[in-house]
C-alpha positions, -999 to +999 in steps of 0.1 A: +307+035-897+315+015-865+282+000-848+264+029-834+250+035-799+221+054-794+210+080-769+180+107-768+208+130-753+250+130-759+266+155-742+308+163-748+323+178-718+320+170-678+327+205-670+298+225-649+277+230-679+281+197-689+279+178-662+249+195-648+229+192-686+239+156-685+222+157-647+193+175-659+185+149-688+188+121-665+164+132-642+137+133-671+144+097-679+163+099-706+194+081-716+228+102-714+264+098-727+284+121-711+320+118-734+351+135-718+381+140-729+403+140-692+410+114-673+383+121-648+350+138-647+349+175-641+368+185-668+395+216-670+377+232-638+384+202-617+418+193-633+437+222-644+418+252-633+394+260-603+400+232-578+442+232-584+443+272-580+416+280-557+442+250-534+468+268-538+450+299-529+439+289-497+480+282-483+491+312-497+458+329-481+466+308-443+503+320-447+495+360-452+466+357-423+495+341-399+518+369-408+492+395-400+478+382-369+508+363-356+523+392-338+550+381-314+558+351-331+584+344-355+583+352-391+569+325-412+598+321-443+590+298-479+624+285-480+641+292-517+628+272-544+601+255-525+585+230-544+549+235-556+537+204-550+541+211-511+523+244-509+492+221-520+496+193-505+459+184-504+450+192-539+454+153-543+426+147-515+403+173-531+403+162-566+401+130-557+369+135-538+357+162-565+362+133-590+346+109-569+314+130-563+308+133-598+311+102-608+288+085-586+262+114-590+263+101-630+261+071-621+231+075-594+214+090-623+222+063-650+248+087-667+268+066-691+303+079-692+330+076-725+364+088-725+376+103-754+379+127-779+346+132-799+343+149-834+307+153-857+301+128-881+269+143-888+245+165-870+235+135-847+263+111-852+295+115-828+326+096-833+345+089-799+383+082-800+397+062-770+427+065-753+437+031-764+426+037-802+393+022-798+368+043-815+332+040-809+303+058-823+271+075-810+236+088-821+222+117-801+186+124-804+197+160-787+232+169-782+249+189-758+283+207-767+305+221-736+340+210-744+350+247-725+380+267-734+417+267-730+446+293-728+456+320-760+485+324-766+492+348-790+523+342-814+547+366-794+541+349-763+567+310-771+549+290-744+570+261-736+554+253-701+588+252-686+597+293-683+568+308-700+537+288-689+498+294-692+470+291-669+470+254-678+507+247-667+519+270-642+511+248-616+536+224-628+559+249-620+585+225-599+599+253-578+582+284-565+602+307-583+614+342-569+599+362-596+574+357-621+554+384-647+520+376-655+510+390-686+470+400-686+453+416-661+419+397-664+405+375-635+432+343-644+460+369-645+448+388-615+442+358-593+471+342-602+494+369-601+480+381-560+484+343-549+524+344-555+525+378-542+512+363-509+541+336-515+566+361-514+574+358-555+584+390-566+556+397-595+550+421-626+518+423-636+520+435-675+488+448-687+477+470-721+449+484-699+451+511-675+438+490-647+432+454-641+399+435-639+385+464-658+349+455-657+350+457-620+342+494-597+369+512-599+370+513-561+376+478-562+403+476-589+424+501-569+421+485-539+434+452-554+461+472-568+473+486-538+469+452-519+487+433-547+516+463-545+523+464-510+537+432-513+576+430-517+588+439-551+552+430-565+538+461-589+516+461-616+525+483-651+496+495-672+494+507-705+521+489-716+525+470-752+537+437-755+563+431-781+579+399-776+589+371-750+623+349-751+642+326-726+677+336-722+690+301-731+704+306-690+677+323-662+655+344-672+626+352-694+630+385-710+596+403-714+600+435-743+576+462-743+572+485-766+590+522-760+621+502-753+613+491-714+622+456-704+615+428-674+629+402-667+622+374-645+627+335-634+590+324-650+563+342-670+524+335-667+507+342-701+471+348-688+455+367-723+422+355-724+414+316-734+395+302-763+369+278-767+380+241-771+359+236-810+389+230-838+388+192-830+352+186-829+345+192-866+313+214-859+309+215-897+300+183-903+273+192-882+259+224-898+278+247-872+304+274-878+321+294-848+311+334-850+344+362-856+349+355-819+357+319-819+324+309-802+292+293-809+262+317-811+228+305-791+196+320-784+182+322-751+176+285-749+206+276-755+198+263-790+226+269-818+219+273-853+209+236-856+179+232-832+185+199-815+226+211-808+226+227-774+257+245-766+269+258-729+299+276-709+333+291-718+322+277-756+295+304-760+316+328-743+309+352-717+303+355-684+321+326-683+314+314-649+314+281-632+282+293-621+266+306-650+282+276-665+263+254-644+228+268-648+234+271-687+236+237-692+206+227-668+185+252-687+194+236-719+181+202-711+149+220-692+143+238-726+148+209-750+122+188-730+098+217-730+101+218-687+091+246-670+127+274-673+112+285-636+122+320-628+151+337-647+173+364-635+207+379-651+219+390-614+248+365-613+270+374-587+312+373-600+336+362-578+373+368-584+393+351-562+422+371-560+438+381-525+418+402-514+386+384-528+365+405-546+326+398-554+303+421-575+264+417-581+240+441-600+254+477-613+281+494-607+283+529-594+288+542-631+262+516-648+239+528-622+243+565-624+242+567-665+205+541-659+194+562-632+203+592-629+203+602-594+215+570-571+224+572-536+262+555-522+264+538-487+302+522-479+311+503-447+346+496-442+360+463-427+379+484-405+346+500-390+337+463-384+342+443-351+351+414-373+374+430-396+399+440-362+393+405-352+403+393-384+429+423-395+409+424-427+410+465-420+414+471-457+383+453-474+351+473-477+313+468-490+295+495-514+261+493-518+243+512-547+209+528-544+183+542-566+168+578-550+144+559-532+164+533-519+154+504-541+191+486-543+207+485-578+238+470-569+270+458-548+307+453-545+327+439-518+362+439-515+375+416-490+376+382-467+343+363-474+335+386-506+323+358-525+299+344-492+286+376-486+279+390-517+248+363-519+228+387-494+227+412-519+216+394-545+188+377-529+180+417-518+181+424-557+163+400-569+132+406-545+135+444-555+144+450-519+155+487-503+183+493-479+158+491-455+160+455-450+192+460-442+187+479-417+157+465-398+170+431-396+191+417-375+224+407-377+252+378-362+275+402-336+305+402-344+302+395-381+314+410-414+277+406-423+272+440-406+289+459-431+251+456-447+236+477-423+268+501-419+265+508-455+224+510-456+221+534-431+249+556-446+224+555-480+193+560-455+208+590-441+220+603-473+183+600-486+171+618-456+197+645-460+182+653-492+145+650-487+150+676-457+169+699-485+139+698-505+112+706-472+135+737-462+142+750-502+102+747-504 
């Protein structure tokens, strides 16, 4: 074995969880190696996933709100086979500075950084190979796995990452192409697959499900769906079963499904789920095995099956969240130094940037309903808003969901500044708060903020509706 470095805490991956479990064990004094394998800190989110999309996003997102408010002036074209590279022409800037953040908050905090690939000698021995060849080995007294995940790509689906791309590559693409099917109707595929519709890429959304982003209130789902549809030559086809992809050897890629119906188009997205990065870092040598879903199993302190291995993010599977992410790995290094957790909740709020943004906190109507029994429904639409006519956002909307006395259960908002605004509810939910406070506070005029109080006081009056049933049936 090479001459071994020790530290009382190694963590593999600069992701969210990693980086912030790599912050956390700083700040207690101990000494931290934080090994990545990219060429900058911040791992897949920063290089490959988050930062580069969310980019792109935001000119495909300036471009659709030009077109709807710019009436009178002339229609904003993409020329044909515009490159990609232009539509984010400041993802450069904002990596950089993403990169450049991290780095020095590791090394504020002491944060000793490797790059490389590291694999499990043993349970506290890690061997790091360097870009150059060089490998180096390390002790950790506690260790930290959050190497994250990367695209499936199931055996069907020939991804070459030149006409049938994953989440990984497709923004490699050269050209913006003129039509593109995105297989998977998850949050990657749906996201993906509603910023080239704003483009003006003609997309087919291929999905086994009847619906995308299934997990989500129907009422949202739908209204993504229409969105996503009334874009030109955009549609999304449920239910439908996969049976192979293939490149024409000319144009297209040829997508089969099964009952004989075919698409075709210039690129294809495979966007089927992702699966944690683990088959290089010899976990076994450690004592670890991956459960039947590819991930590692922890308790509620983050501890695997080996008590001093911590494990955090995409590799312990869901929710999958930068977020959640980000507080998993902190929470490992508070629980491994017996520190206070501080208060706990499970109300993380999703976000799916897709266009129309979508947020979601708490239970849906349905969860709610089969916990509660009787729940009370308050909806404000943007178009009810003086913002949402300001803005032209007359499609989104904001459902609030109420237990019988008022106590909120939940929220979903469909719409510009979804993910902002969803925060009010959950600071509402986790204070146990009723629609009330909606109601008797004040809000910013004009802002989509109001939709709160729109949708409270259609609950409150709902509630009153029924309690004056009860007086007059008495």
């Amino acid at each position: 074995m090479s001459e071994v470095v020790a530290f009382d805490v190694v963590v593999i991956g600069s992701g969210p969880a990693g980086q912030k479990a790599a912050i956390q064990a700083a700040k207690t004094g101990r000494t931290v190696l934080l090994v990545e394998r990219e060429r900058g800190p911040g791992g897949a989110c920063v290089h490959h996933g988050t930062i580069p999309s969310k980019t792109l996003r935001e000119t495909a997102l300036h471009l659709q709100r030009v077109r709807r408010l710019g009436v009178g002036l002339p229609e904003i074209v993409i020329p044909e086979h515009q490159q990609v590279a232009g539509l984010m022409g400041r993802l450069a800037d904002v990596v950089g500075a993403h990169e450049r953040f991290i780095a020095a908050q590791l090394e504020r905090n002491g944060v000793v950084l490797w790059h490389g690939r590291a694999r499990f000698v043993d349970a506290h021995h890690l061997e790091v190979l360097g870009v150059r060849g060089a490998r180096r080995v390390a002790r950790g007294e506690r260790i930290v796995i959050a190497t994250g995940s990367r695209p499936r790509t199931p055996k069907e689906v020939p991804v070459d990452h030149e006409h049938v791309l994953d989440s990984d590559s497709i923004l490699s693409m050269i050209y913006l192409p003129s039509s593109l099917t995105v297989l998977g109707a998850g949050v990657i595929a749906s996201e993906y697959a509603s910023i080239f519709a704003a483009l003006g890429v003609a997309v087919t959304l291929i999905d086994k499900a009847d619906r995308p982003l299934g997990f989500l209130d129907p009422e949202c789902s739908e209204r993504f769906v229409r969105a996503f549809e009334a874009n030109p030559g955009c549609r999304f086809m449920g239910r439908a079963k996969l049976l192979r992809v293939a490149w024409d050897g000319a144009a297209q890629v040829v997508t089969e499904l099964e009952g004989g119906g075919c698409v075709r188009s210039d690129k294809l997205l495979c966007a089927l789920g992702r699966v944690a990065n683990l088959e290089d870092l010899q976990i076994g040598n450690a004592g670890l095995k991956a459960t039947d879903r590819g991930v590692l199993a922890v308790d509620a302190q983050l501890r695997t099956a080996v008590p001093h291995i911590f494990a955090a993010g995409d590799v312990i599977g869901p929710p999958s969240l930068a977020s959640a992410s980000m507080e998993q790995g902190r929470r490992a290094m508070r629980a491994a130094f017996d520190l206070p957790l501080g208060m706990t909740s499970d109300l993380v709020p999703a976000g799916i940037y897709t266009i129309p943004e979508m947020a979601t906190v708490g239970l849906s109507e349905a969860q709610a309903r089969e916990q509660h029994g009787e729940v009370r429904v308050g909806r404000a639409r943007f178009e009810e808003i003086a913002r949402g006519q300001i803005l032209g956002e007359t499609e989104g909307f904001l459902k609030l969901v109420a237990d019988a006395g008022g106590r909120l259960l939940g929220a979903q908002i469909v719409g510009e500044g979804a993910t902002e605004l969803i925060h009010l509810a959950q600071m509402a939910l986790v204070h146990g708060d009723t629609v009330d406070a909606f109601v008797e506070n004040i809000f910013n005029f004009p802002t989509l903020a109001e939709a709160y109080r729109v949708a409270a006081l259609e609950i409150q009056r709902a509630t009153q509706s029924n309690l004056d049933g009860r007086v007059t049936r008495a």
